[in-house]
C-alpha positions as CSV (number, residue, x, y, z in Angstrom):
1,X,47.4,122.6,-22.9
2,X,47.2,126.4,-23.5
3,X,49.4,128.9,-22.3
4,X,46.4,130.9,-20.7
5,X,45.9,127.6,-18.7
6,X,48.8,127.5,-17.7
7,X,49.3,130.7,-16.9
8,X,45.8,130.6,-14.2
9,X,47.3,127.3,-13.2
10,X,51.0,128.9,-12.5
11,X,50.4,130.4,-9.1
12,X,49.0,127.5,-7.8
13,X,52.0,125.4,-9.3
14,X,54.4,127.6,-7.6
15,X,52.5,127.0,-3.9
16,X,52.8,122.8,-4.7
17,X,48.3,122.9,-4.5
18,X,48.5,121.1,-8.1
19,X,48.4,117.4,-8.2
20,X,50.6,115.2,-10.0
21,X,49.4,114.8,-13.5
22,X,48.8,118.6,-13.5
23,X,52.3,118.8,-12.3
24,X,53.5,116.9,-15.8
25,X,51.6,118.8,-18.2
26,X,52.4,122.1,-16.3
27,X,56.2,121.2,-16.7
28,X,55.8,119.5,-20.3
29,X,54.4,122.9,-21.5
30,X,56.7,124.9,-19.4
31,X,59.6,122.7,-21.4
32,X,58.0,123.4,-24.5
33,X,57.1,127.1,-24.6
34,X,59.7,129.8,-24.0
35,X,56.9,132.4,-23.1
36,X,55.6,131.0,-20.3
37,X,58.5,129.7,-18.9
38,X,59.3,133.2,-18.1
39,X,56.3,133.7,-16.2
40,X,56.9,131.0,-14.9
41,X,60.2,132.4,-13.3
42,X,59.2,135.5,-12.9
43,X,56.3,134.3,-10.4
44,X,58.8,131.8,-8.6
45,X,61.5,133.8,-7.7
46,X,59.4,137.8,-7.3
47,X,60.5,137.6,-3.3
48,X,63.7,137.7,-4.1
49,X,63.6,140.4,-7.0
50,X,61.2,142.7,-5.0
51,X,63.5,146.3,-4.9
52,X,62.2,149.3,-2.8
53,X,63.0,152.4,-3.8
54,X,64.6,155.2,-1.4
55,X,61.7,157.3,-1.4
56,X,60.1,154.0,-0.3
57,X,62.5,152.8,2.0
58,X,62.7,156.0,4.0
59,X,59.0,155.7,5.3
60,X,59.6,152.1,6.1
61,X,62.9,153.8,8.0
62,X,60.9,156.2,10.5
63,X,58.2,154.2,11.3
64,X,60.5,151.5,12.4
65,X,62.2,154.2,14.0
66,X,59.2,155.7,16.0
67,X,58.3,151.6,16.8
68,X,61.7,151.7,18.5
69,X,60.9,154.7,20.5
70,X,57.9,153.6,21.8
71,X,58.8,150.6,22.9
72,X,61.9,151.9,24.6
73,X,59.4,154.7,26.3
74,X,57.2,151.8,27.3
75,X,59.9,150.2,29.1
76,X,61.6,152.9,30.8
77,X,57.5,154.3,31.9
78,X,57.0,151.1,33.0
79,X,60.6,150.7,35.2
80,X,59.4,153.9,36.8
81,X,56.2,153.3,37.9
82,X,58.1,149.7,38.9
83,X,60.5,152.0,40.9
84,X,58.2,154.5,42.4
85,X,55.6,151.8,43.4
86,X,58.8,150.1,45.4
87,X,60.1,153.4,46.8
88,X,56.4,154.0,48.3
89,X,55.4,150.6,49.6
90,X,58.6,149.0,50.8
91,X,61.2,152.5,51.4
92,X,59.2,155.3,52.2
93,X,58.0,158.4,50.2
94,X,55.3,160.1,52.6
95,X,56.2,160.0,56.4
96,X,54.0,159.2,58.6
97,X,51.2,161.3,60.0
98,X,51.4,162.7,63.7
99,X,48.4,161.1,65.1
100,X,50.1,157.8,64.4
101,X,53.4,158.3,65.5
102,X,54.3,158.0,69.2
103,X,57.5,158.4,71.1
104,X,58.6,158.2,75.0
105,X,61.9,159.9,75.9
106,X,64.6,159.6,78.3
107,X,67.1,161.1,79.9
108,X,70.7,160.7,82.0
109,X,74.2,161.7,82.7
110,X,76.9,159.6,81.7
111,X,80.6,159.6,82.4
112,X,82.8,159.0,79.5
113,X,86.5,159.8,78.7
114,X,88.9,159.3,75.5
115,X,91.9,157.2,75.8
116,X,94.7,156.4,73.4
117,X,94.8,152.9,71.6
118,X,97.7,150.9,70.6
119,X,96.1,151.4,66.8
120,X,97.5,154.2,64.9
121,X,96.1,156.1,61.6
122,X,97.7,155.9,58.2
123,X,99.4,159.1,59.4
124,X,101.0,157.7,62.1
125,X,98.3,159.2,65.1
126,X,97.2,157.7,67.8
127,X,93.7,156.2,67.2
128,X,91.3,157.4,70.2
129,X,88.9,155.1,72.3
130,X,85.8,156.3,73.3
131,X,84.6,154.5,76.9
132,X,81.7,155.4,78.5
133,X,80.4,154.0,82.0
134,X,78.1,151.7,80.9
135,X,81.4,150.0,79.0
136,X,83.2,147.0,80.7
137,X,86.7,148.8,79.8
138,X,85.8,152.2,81.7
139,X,87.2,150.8,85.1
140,X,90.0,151.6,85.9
141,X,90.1,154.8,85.0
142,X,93.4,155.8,83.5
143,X,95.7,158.5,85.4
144,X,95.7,161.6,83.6
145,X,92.7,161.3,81.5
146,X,89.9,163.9,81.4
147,X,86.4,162.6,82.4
148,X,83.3,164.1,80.9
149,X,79.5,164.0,82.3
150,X,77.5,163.8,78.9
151,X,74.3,164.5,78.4
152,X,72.7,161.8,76.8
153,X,68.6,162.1,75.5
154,X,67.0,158.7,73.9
155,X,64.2,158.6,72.2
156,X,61.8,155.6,71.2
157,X,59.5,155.7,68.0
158,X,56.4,153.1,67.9
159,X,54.3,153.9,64.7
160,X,50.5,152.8,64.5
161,X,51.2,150.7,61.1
162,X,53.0,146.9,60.5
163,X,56.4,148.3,59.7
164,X,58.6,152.0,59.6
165,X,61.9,153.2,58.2
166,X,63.5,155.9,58.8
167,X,65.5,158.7,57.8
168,X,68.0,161.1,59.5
169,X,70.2,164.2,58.5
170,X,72.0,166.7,60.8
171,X,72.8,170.9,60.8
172,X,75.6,171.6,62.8
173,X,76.7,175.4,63.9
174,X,79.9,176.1,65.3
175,X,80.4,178.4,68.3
176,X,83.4,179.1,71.0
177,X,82.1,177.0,74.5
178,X,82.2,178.6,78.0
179,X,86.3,177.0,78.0
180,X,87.1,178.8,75.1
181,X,87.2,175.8,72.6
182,X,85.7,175.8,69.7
183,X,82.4,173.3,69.6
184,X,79.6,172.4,67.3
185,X,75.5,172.7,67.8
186,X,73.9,170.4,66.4
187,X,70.4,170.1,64.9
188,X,68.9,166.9,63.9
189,X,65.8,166.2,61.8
190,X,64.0,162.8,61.2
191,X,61.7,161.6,58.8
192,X,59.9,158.4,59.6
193,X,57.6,156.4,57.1
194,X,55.0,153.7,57.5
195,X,55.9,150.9,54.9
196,X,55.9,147.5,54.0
197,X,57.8,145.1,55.7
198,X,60.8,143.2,52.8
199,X,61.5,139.5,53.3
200,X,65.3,140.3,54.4
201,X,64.1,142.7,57.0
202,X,66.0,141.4,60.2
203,X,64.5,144.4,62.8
204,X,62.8,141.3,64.6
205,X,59.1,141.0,66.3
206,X,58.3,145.1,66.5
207,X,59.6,146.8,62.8
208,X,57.2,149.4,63.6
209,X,59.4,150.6,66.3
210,X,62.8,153.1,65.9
211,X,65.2,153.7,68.6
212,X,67.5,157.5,68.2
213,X,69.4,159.4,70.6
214,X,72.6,161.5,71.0
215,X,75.1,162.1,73.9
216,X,75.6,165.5,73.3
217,X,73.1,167.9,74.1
218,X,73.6,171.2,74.7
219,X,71.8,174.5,75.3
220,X,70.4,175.2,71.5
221,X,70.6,171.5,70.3
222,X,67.2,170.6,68.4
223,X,65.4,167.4,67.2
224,X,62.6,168.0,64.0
225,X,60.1,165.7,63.5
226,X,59.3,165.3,59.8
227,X,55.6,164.1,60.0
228,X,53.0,164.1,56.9
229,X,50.9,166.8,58.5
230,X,53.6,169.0,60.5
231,X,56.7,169.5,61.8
232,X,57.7,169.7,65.2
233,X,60.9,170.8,66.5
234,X,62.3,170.0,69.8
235,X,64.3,172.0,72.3
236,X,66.7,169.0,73.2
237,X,68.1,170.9,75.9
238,X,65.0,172.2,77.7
239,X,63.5,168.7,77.3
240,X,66.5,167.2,78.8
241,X,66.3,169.6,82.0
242,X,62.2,168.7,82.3
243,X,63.3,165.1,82.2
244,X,65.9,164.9,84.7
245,X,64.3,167.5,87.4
246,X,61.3,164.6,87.2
């Protein structure tokens, strides 16, 4: 058979689409002739003999390099709109608007008084024990403790969606009291958002609803209201007087 046979016939040889008695005069003349042989070789192993070039490898370099990139900016875009779609539907981002935000508020004196525990700090202090009246452990009074009338405010939150959370800070200002001790004035703030209610929630039938109060009001204490449309700030002391004149 002749070599320029051979040689068209070569490729196909090296994929295995020849059939058998092609096979033996393919190999015969490959055994025979020196030439084509080498083509032979050279077409069966070129994979593995295939050298770049740096100035050819360097292209190949960067545009794996940018590939990289774009898929790790593809996943971090995506694990941020992930994260911001969570943080709006299930935590909170916007509060709540005003017209669908409704409280009812109350007010009362209570008795309360500090008493030393049996506990001690790591310094060696006596650990106090707050009791108020409402407290199965505030009877008997103990001699020689001071008794306090607080001032107690309590507010209750319904919002006009399936489920809220909520969100607090405090601003405190310290002043000297009418007894000459130093105090604190505090102003509180509160941010309430309509959400989605999550699986592990365990706020029971009426999520929607948020309870907050404090036992220590006093002439300048405040309560803001963080709602989507406005703020509203509360004279926690005034209201307090309104309530309990009523």
């Amino acid at each position: 058979m002749k070599c320029n046979i051979i040689r068209d016939l070569l490729p196909l040889y090296c994929d295995k689409l020849t059939s058998q008695d092609s096979n033996e005069e393919i190999e015969k003349h490959l055994h025979e002739c020196e030439e084509c042989n080498a083509v032979y070789e050279s077409m069966n192993n070129k994979e593995d003999n295939i050298k770049l070039s740096d100035t050819d490898v360097k292209p190949l370099k960067k545009v794996k390099k940018r590939t990289a990139l774009k898929i790790i900016a593809a996943i971090l875009g995506t694990a941020a709109v992930l994260f911001g779609v969570f943080m709006f539907v299930f935590w909170g981002v916007i509060p709540i608007s005003s017209d669908k935000l409704h409280y009812t508020v109350t007010a009362k004196e209570v008795k309360s008084y500090c008493v030393e525990s049996e506990e001690r700090d790591e310094d060696g202090s006596y650990i106090y024990e707050y009791r108020s009246e409402f407290g199965d452990d505030f009877y008997p009074i103990p001699d020689g403790v001071k008794v306090k009338n607080e001032k107690w405010i309590d507010f209750e939150f319904e919002g006009a969606c399936s489920c809220t959370n909520e969100r607090t800070d405090s601003k405190y200002d310290n002043f000297v009291n009418d007894e000459g001790v130093n105090d604190i004035l505090a102003h509180y703030h509160i941010w309430i958002y309509p959400v989605v209610k999550l699986p592990f929630d365990d706020r029971g039938k009426y999520p929607n609803q948020y309870s907050w109060g404090t036992n220590d009001v006093k002439e300048g204490s405040t309560l803001t209201i963080h709602y989507r449309d406005k703020t509203e700030t509360i004279d926690l002391w005034e209201l307090y007087q309104k309530i309990v004149k009523e």
